[in-house]
MARKOLPA-781204 format. One record per atom (N, C-alpha, C): residue in one letter; atom name; x, y, z. Coordinates in Angstrom, 2 decimals. Example, Ala and Ser with C-alpha at 12.3 -4.5 7.8 and 13.67 -1.06 7.14 Angstrom:
! residues 2
<'A'; 'N'; <13.19; -5.69; 7.80>>,
<'A'; 'CA'; <12.30; -4.50; 7.80>>,
<'A'; 'C'; <13.20; -3.30; 7.80>>,
<'S'; 'N'; <12.85; -2.25; 7.08>>,
<'S'; 'CA'; <13.67; -1.06; 7.14>>,
<'S'; 'C'; <12.90; 0.03; 7.87>>,
! end
This chain:
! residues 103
<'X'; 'N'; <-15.01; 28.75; -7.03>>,
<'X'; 'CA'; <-15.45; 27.45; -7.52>>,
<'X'; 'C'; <-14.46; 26.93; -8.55>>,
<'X'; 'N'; <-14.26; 25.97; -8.57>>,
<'X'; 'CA'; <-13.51; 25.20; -9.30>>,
<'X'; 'C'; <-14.02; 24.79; -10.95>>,
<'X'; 'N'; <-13.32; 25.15; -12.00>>,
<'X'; 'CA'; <-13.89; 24.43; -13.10>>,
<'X'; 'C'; <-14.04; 23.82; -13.39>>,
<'X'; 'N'; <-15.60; 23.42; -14.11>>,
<'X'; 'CA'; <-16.24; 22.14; -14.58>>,
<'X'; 'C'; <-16.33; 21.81; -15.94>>,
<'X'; 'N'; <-15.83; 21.21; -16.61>>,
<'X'; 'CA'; <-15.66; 21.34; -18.16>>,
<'X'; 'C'; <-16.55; 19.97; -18.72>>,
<'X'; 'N'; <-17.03; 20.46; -19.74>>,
<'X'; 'CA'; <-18.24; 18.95; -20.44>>,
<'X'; 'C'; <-16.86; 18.16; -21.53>>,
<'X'; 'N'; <-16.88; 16.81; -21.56>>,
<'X'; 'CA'; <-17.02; 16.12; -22.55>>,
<'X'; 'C'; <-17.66; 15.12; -22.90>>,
<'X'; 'N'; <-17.64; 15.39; -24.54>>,
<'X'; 'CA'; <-18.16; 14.94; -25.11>>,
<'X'; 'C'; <-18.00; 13.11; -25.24>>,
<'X'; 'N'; <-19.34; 12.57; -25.40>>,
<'X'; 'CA'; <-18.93; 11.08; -25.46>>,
<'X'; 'C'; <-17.39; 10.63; -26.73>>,
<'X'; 'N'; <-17.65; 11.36; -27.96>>,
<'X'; 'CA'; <-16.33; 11.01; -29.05>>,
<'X'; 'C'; <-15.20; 11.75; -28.38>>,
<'X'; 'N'; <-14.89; 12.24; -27.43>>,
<'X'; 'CA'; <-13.47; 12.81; -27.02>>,
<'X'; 'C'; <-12.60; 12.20; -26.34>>,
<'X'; 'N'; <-11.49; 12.11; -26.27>>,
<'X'; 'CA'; <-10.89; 11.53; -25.56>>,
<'X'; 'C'; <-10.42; 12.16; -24.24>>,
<'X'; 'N'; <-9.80; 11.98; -23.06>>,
<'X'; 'CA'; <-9.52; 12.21; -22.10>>,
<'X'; 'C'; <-8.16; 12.97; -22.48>>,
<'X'; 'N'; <-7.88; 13.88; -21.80>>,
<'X'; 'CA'; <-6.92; 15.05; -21.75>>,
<'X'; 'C'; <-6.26; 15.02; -20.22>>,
<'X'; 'N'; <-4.85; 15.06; -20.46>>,
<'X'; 'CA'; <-4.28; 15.24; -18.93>>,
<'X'; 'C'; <-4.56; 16.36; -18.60>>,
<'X'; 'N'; <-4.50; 16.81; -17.35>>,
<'X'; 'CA'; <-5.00; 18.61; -16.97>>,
<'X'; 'C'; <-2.88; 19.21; -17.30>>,
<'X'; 'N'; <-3.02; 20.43; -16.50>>,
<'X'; 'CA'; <-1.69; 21.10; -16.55>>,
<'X'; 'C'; <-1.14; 20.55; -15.47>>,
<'X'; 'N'; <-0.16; 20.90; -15.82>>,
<'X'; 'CA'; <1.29; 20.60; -14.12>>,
<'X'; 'C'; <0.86; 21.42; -13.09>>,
<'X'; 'N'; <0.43; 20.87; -12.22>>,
<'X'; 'CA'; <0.19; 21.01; -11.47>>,
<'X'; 'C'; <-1.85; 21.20; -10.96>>,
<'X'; 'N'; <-1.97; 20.75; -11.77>>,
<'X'; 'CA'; <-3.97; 20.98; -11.40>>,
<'X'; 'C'; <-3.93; 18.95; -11.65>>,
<'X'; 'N'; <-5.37; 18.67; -10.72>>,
<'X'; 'CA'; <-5.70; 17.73; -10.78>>,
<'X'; 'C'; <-7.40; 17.65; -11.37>>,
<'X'; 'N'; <-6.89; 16.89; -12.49>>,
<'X'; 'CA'; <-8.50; 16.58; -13.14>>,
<'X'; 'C'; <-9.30; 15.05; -12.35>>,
<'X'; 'N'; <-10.70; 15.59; -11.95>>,
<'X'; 'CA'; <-11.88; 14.73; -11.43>>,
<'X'; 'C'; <-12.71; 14.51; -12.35>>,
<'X'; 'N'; <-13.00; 13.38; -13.28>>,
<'X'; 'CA'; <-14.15; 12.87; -13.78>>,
<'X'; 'C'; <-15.17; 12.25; -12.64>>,
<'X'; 'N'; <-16.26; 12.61; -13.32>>,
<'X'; 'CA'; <-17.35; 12.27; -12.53>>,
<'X'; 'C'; <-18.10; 11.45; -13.54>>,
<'X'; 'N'; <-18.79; 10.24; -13.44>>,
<'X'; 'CA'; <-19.53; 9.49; -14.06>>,
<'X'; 'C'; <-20.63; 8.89; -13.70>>,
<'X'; 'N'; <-21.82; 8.19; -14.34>>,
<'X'; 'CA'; <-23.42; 7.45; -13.22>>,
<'X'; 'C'; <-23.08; 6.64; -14.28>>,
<'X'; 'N'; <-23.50; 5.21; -14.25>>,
<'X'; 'CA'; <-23.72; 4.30; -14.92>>,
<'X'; 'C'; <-25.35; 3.73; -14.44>>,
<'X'; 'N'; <-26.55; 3.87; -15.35>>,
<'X'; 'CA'; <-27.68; 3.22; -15.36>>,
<'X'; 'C'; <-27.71; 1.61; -15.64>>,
<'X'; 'N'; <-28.72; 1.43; -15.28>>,
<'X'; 'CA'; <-29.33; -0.18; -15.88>>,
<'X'; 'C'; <-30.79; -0.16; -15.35>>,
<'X'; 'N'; <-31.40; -0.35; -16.93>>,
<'X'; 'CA'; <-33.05; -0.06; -16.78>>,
<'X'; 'C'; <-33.69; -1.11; -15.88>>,
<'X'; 'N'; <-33.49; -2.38; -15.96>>,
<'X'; 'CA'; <-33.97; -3.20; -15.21>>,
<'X'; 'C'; <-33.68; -2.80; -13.28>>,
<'X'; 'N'; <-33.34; -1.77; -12.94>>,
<'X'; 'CA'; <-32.56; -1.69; -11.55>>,
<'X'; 'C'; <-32.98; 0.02; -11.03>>,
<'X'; 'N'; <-33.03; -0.23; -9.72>>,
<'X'; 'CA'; <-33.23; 0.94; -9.58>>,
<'X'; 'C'; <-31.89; 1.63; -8.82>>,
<'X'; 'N'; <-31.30; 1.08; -9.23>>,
<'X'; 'CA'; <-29.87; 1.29; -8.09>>,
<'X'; 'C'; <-28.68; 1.85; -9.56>>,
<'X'; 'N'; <-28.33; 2.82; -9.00>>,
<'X'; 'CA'; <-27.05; 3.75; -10.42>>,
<'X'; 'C'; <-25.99; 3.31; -9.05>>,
<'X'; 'N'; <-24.96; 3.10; -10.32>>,
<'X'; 'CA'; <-23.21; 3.39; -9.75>>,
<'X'; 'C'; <-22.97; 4.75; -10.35>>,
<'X'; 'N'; <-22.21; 5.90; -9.69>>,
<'X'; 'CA'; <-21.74; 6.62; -9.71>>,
<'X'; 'C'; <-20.06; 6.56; -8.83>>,
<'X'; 'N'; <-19.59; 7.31; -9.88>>,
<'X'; 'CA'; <-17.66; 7.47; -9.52>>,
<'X'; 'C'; <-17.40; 8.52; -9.88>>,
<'X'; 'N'; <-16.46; 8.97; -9.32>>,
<'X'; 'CA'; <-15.34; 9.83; -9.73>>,
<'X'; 'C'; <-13.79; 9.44; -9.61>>,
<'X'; 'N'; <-12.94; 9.76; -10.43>>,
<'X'; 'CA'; <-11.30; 9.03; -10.11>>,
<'X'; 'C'; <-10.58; 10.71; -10.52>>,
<'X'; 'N'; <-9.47; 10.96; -9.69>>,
<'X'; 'CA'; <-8.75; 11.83; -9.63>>,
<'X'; 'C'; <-7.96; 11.36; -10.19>>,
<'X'; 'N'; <-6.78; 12.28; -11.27>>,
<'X'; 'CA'; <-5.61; 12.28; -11.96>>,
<'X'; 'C'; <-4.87; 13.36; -11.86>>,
<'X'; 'N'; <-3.68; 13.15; -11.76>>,
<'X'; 'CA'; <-2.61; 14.24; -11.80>>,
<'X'; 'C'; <-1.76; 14.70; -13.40>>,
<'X'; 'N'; <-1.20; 15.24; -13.71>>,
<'X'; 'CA'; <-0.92; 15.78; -14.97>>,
<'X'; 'C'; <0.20; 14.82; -16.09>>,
<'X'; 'N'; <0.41; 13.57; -15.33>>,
<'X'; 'CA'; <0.74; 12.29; -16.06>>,
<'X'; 'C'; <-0.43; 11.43; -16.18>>,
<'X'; 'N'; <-1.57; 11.47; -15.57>>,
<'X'; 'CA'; <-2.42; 11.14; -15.62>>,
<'X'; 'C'; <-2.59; 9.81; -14.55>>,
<'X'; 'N'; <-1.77; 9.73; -13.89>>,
<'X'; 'CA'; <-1.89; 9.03; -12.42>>,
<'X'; 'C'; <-3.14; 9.36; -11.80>>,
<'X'; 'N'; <-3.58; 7.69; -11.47>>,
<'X'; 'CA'; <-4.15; 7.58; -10.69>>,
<'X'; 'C'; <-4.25; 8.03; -9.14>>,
<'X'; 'N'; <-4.89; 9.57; -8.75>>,
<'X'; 'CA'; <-4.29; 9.76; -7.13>>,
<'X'; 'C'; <-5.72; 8.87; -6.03>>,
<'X'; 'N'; <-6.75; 9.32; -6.61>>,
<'X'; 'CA'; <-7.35; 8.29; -5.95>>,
<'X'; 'C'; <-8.77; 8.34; -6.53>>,
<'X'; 'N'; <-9.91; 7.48; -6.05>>,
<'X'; 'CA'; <-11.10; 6.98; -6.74>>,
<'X'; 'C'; <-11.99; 6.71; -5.50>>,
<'X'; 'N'; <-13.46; 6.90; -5.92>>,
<'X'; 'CA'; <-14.23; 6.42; -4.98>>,
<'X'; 'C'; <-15.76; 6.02; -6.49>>,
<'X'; 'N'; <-16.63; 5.28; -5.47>>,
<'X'; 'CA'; <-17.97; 5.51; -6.34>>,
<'X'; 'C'; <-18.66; 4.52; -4.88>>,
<'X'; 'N'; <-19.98; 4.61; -5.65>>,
<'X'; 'CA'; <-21.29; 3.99; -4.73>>,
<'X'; 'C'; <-22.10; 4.20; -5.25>>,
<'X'; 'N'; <-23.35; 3.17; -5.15>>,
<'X'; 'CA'; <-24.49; 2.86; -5.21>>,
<'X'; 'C'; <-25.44; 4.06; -4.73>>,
<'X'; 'N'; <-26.54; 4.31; -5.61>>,
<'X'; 'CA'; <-27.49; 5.04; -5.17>>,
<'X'; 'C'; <-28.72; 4.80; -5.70>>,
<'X'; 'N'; <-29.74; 4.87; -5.09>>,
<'X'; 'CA'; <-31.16; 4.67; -5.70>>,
<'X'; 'C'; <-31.81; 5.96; -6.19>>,
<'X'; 'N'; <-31.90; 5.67; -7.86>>,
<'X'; 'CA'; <-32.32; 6.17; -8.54>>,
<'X'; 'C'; <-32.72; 6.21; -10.41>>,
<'X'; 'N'; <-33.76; 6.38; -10.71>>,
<'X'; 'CA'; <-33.80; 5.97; -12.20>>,
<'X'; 'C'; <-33.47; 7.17; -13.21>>,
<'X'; 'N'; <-33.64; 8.16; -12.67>>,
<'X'; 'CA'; <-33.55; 9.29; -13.61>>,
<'X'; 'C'; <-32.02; 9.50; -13.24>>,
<'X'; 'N'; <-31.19; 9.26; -15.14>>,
<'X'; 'CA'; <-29.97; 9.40; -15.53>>,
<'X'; 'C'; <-28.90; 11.26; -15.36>>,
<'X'; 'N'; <-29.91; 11.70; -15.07>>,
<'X'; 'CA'; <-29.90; 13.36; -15.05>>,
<'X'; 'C'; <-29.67; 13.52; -13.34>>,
<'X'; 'N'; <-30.42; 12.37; -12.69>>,
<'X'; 'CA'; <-30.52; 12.86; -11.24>>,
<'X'; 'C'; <-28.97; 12.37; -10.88>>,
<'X'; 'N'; <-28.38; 10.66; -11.50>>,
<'X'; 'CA'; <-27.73; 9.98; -11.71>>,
<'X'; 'C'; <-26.24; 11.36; -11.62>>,
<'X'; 'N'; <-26.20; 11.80; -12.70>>,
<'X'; 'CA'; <-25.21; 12.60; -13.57>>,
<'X'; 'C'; <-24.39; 13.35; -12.48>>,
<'X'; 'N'; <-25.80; 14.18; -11.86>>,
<'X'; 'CA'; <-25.84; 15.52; -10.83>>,
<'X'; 'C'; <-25.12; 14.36; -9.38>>,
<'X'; 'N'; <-25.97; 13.28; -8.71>>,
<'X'; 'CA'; <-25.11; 12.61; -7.78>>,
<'X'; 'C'; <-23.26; 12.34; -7.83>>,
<'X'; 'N'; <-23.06; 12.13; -9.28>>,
<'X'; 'CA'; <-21.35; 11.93; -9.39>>,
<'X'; 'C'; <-20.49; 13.01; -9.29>>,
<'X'; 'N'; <-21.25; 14.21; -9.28>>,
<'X'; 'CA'; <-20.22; 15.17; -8.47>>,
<'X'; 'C'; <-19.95; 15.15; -7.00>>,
<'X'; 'N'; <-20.53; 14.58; -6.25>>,
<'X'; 'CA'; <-20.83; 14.46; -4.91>>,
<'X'; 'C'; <-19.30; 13.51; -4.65>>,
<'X'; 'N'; <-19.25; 12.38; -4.81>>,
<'X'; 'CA'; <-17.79; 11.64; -4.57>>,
<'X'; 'C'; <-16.66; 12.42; -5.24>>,
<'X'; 'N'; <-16.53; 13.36; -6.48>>,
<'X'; 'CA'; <-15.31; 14.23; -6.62>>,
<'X'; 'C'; <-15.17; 15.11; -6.29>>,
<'X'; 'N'; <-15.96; 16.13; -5.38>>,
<'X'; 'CA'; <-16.08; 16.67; -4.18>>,
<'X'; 'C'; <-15.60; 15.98; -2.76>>,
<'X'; 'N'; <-16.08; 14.86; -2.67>>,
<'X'; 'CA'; <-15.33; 14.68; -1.23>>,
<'X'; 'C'; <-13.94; 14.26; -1.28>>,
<'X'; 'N'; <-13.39; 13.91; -2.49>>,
<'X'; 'CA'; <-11.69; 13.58; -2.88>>,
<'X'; 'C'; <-11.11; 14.95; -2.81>>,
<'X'; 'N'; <-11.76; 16.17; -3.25>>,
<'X'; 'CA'; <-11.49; 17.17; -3.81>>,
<'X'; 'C'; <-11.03; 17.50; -1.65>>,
<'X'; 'N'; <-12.21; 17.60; -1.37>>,
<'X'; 'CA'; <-11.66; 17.95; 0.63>>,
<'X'; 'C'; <-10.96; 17.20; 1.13>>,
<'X'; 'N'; <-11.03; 15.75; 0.68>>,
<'X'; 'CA'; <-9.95; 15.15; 1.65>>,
<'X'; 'C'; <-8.31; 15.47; 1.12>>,
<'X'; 'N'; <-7.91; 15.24; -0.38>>,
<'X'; 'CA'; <-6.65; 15.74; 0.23>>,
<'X'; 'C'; <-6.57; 17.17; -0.58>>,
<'X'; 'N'; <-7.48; 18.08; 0.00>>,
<'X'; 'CA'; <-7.17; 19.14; -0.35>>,
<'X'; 'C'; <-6.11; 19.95; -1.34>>,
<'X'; 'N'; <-7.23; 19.54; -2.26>>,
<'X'; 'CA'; <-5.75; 19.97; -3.34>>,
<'X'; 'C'; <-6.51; 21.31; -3.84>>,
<'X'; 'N'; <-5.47; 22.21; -4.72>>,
<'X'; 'CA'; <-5.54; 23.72; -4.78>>,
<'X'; 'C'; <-5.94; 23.87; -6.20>>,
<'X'; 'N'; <-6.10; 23.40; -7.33>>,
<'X'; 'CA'; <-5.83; 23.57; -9.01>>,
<'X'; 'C'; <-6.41; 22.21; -8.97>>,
<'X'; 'N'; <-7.93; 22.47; -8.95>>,
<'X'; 'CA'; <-9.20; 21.43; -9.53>>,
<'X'; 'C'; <-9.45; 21.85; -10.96>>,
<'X'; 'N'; <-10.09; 20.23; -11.93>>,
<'X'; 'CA'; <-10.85; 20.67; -13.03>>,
<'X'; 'C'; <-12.02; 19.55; -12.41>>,
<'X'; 'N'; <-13.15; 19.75; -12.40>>,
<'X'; 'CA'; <-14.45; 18.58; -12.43>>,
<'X'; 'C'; <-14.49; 18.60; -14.18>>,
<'X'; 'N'; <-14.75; 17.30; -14.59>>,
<'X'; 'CA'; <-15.33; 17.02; -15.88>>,
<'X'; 'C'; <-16.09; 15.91; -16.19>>,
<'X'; 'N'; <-17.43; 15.91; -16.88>>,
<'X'; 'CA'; <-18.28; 14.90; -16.88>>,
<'X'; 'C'; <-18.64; 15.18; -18.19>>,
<'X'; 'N'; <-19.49; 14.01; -19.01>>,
<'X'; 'CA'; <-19.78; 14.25; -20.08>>,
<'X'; 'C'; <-21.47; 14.40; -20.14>>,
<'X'; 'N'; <-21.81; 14.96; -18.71>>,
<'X'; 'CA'; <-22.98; 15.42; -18.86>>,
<'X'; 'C'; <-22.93; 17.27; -19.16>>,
<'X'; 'N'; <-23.44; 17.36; -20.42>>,
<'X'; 'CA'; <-23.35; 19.03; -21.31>>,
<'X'; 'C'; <-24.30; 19.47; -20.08>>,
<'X'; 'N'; <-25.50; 19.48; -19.81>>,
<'X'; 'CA'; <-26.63; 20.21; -19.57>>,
<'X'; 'C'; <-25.91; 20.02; -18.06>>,
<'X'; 'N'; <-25.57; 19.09; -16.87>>,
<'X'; 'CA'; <-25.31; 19.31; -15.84>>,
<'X'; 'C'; <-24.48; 20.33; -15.74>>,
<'X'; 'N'; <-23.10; 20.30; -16.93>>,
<'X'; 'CA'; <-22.18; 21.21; -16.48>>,
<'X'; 'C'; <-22.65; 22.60; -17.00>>,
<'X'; 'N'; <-23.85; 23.04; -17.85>>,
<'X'; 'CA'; <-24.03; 24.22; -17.99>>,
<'X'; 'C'; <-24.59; 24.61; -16.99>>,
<'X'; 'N'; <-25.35; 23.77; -16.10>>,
<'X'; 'CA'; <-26.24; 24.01; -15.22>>,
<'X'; 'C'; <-25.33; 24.97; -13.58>>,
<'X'; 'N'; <-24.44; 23.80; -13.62>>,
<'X'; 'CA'; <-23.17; 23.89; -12.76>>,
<'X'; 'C'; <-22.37; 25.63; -12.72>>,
<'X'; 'N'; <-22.19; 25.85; -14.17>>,
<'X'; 'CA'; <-21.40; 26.82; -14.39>>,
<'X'; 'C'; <-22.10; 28.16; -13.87>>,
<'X'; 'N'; <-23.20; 27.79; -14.39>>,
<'X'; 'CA'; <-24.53; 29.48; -14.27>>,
<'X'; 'C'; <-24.52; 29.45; -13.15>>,
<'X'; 'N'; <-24.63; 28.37; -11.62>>,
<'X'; 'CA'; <-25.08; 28.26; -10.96>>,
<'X'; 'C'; <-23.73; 29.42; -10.02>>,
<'X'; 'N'; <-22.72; 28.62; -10.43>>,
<'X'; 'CA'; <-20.89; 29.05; -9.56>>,
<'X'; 'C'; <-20.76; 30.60; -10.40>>,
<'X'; 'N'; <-21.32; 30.50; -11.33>>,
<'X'; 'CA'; <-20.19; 32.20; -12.34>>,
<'X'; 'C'; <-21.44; 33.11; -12.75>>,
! end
């Protein structure tokens, strides 16, 4: 399994190493709606853009939200098969959840 690392909302974004590609995963809510955007965007160790996806999903709970945005940096992660993944989201409790689950 590939590592999943939390940050924090005050942190800033970190390039990964030469040669690993970092995946943020993100949900964006809106209470009035029952519909979350979720994304993920891949970067390489200049921090290039290699590629991005997100979509719409129905749902209100921000936790269910969190757990869906690994799903699109997973399917970037198979299509161009790359070898030296980091997943990172600034959901703490998903990625502890994540970690116990893989280690």
């Amino acid at each position: 399994m590939k590592p999943v690392h939390n940050v924090s909302e005050n942190q800033r974004w970190r390039k990964p190493t030469f040669g690993t590609v970092k995946i943020n995963c993100d949900a964006s809510t809106d209470s009035g709606s029952p519909m979350t955007g979720i994304a993920a965007i891949a970067r390489d160790c200049n921090g290039k853009i290699l590629d991005r996806t997100n979509a719409l999903v129905r749902t209100t709970s921000v936790r269910v939200a969190e757990a869906l945005a690994l799903r699109p940096g997973s399917v970037l992660e198979k299509r161009w098969q790359w070898q030296s993944i980091i997943f990172e989201s600034n959901n703490k409790e998903l990625i502890y959840s994540v970690k116990n689950k893989v280690g």
